[in-house]
C-alpha positions as CSV (number, residue, x, y, z in Angstrom):
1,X,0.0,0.0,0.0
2,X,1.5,3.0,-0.9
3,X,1.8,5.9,1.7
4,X,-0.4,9.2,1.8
5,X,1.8,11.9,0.6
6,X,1.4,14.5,3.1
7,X,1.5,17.9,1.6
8,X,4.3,20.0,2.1
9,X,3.6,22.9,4.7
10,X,4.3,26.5,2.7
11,X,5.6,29.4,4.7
12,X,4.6,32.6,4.3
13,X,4.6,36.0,5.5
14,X,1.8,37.6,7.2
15,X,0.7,40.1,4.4
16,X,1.5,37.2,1.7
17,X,-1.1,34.9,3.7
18,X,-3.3,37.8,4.3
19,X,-3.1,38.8,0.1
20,X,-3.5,35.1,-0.2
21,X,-6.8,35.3,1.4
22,X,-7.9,38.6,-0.1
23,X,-6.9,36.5,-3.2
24,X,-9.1,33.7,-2.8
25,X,-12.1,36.1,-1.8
26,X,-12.2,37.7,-4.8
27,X,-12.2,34.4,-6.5
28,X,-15.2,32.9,-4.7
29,X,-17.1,36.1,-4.3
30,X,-16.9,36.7,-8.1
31,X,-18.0,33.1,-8.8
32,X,-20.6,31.7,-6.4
33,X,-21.5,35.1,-4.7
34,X,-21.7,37.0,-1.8
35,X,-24.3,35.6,-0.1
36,X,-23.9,31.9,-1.3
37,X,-20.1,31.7,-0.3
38,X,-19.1,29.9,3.5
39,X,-15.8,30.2,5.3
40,X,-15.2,26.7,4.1
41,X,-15.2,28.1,0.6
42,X,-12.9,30.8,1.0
43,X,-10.3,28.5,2.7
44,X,-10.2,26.1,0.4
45,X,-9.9,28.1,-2.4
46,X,-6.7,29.9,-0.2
47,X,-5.5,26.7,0.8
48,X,-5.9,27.4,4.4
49,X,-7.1,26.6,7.6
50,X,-10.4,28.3,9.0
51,X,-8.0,28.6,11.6
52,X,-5.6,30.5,10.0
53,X,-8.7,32.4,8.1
54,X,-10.1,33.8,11.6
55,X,-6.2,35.2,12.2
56,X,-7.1,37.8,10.3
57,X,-10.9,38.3,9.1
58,X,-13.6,38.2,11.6
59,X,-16.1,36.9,8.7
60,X,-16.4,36.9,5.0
61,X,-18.0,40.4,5.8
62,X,-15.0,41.6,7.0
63,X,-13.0,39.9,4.2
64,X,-15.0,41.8,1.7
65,X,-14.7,44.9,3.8
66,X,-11.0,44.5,3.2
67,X,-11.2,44.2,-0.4
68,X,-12.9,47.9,-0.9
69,X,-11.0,49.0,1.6
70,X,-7.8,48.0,-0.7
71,X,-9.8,49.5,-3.7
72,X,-10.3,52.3,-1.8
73,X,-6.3,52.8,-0.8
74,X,-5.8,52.7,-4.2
75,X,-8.0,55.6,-5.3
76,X,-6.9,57.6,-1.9
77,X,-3.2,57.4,-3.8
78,X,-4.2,58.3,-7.1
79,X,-6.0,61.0,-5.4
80,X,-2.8,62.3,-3.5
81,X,-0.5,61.9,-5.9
82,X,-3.0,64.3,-8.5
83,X,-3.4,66.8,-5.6
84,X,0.8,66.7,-5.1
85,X,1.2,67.9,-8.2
86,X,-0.3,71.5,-7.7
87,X,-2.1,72.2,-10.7
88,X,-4.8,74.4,-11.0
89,X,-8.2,73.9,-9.2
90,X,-10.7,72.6,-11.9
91,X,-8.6,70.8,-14.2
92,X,-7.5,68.8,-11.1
93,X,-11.0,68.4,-9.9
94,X,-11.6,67.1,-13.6
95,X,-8.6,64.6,-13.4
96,X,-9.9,63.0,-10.0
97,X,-13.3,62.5,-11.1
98,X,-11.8,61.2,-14.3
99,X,-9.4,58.8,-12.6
100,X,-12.1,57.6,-9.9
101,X,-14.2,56.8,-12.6
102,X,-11.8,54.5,-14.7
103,X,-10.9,53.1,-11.4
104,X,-14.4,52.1,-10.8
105,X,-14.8,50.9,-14.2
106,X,-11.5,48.3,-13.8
107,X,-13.0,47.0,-10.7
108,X,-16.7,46.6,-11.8
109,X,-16.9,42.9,-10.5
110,X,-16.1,44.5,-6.8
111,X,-18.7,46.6,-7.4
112,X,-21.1,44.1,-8.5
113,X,-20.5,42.1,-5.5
114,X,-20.5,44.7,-2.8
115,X,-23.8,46.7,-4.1
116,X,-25.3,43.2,-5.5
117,X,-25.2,41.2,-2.7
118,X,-23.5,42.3,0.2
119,X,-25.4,42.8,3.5
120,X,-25.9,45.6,5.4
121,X,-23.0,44.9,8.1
122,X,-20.8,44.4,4.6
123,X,-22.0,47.7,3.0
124,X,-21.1,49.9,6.6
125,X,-17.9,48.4,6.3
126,X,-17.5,49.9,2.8
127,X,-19.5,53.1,3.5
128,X,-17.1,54.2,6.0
129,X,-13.9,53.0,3.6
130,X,-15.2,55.4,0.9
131,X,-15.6,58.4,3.4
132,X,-12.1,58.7,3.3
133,X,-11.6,59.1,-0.1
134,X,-15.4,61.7,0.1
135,X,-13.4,63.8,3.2
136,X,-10.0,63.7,1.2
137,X,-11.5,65.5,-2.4
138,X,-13.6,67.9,-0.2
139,X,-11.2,69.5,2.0
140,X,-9.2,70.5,-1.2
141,X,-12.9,71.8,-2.8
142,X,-13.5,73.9,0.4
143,X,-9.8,74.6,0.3
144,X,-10.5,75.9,-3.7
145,X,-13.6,77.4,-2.7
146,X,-11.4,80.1,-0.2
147,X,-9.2,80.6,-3.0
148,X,-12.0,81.6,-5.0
149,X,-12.0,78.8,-7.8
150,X,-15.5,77.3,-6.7
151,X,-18.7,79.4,-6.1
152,X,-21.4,77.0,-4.7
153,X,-23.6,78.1,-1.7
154,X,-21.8,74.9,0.2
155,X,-18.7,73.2,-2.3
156,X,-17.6,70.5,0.0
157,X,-21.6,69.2,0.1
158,X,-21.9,70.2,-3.3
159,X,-19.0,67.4,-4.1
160,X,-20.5,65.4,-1.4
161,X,-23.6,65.4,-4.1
162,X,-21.5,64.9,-7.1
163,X,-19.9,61.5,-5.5
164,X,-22.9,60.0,-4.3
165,X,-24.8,60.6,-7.8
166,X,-22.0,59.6,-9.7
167,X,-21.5,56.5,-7.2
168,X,-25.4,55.6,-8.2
169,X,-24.9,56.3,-11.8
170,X,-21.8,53.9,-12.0
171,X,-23.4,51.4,-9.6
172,X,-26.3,51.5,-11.9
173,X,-24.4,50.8,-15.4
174,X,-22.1,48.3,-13.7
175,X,-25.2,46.2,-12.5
176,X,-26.4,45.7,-16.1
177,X,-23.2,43.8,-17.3
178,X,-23.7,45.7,-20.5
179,X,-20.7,47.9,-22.1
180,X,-20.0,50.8,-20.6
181,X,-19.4,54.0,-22.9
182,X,-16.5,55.5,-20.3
183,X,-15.9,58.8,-22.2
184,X,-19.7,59.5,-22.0
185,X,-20.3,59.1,-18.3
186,X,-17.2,61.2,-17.7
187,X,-18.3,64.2,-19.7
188,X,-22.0,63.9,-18.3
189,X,-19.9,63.6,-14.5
190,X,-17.8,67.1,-15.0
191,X,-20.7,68.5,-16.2
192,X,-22.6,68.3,-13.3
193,X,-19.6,68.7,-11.2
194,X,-19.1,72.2,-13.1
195,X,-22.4,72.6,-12.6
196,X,-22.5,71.9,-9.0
197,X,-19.4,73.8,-8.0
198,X,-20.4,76.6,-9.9
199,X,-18.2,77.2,-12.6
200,X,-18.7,80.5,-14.1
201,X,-18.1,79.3,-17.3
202,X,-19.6,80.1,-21.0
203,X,-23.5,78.9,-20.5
204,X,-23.3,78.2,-17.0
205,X,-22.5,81.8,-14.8
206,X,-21.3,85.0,-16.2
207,X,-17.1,84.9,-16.4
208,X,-15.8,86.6,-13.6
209,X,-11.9,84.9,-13.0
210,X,-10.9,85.4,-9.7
211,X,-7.0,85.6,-9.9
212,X,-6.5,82.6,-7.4
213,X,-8.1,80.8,-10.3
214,X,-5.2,81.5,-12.2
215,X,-3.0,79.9,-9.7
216,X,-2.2,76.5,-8.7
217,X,-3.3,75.1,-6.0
218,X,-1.4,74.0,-2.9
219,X,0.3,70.8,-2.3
220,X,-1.8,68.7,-0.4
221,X,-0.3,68.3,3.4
222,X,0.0,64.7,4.7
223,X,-2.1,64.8,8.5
């Protein structure tokens, strides 16, 4: 009789195990769903213990909490590294919206998952990951509305607005698998965030240029 093999133990390094695990929840998420998937799912398809699962996830809601939390470090650097470069007010409010939106757009599955099927523990979890990116872009709006480049009644609400509805909008064209026309939604997103901000611009508010408009704007301070 020949002699199990017994499979040879693999170490690894906290944040590889962890990635591992992240790994393997996108995986099952993406292919049975949210809802359907069990702990026993997501070890086996990390090749782990539930064990070594419970380490460092509480439960799959957690695990997926960690996923858009990653998404979400991801557009927070994009987002700092746009604001580092000091360019002037509305072209860089143009580029974040622009970048957040391609962002989305690559991770579309993520959003299926979390706004398809999550619960409502899994969707707090994510609700307070994205106020970081929501608090990040409107302290440099309030920061452009003092300089004079933004003329709402409120700009940092105003933005506040702008995300949510373009949070819906993308949620809403994700859900439909269908092919999403990228250019389009970004032209009809700065032109309600033009809109919204009040950019005296040709058909929207008579042109008065405030010279801070005409300056860049400051490099955004790490807290």
């Amino acid at each position: 009789m020949t002699p199990r093999t017994r499979r040879k133990r693999v170490t690894k390094s906290q944040d590889h195990r962890r990635e591992d695990i992240l790994r393997a929840g996108e995986k099952v998420f993406g292919t049975i769903g949210f809802n359907q998937a069990t702990i026993t799912d997501l070890t086996n398809a990390a090749d782990i213990g539930k064990g070594t699962f419970y380490l460092y996830f509480d439960s799959k809601d957690h695990l997926l909490g960690a996923l858009w939390e990653r998404y979400v470090d991801a557009i927070v650097t994009t987002t700092q590294s746009i604001l580092g470069e000091g360019s002037a007010w509305w072209p860089t409010i143009d580029r974040l919206l622009t970048s957040l939106i391609h962002h989305a757009l690559r991770n579309a599955e993520l959003h299926r998952i979390v706004y398809g099927s999550a619960n409502a523990k899994s969707l707090e979890i994510c609700k307070q990951a994205n106020q970081r990116v929501i608090d990040l872009i409107s302290d440099f709006v309030a920061r452009g509305a003092h300089a004079g480049a933004f003329h709402a009644t409120d700009p940092a609400a105003a933005f506040r607005m702008v995300y949510h509805a373009t949070d819906g909008l993308l949620d809403g064209l994700i859900s439909t698998r269908e092919t999403i026309d990228a250019d389009k939604v970004i032209t009809m997103v700065l032109e309600l965030t033009h809109r919204a901000l009040g950019d005296p611009g040709p058909g929207l508010l008579p042109r008065q240029k405030a010279p801070a408009e005409q300056q860049a704007n400051p490099v955004l301070k790490t807290v």
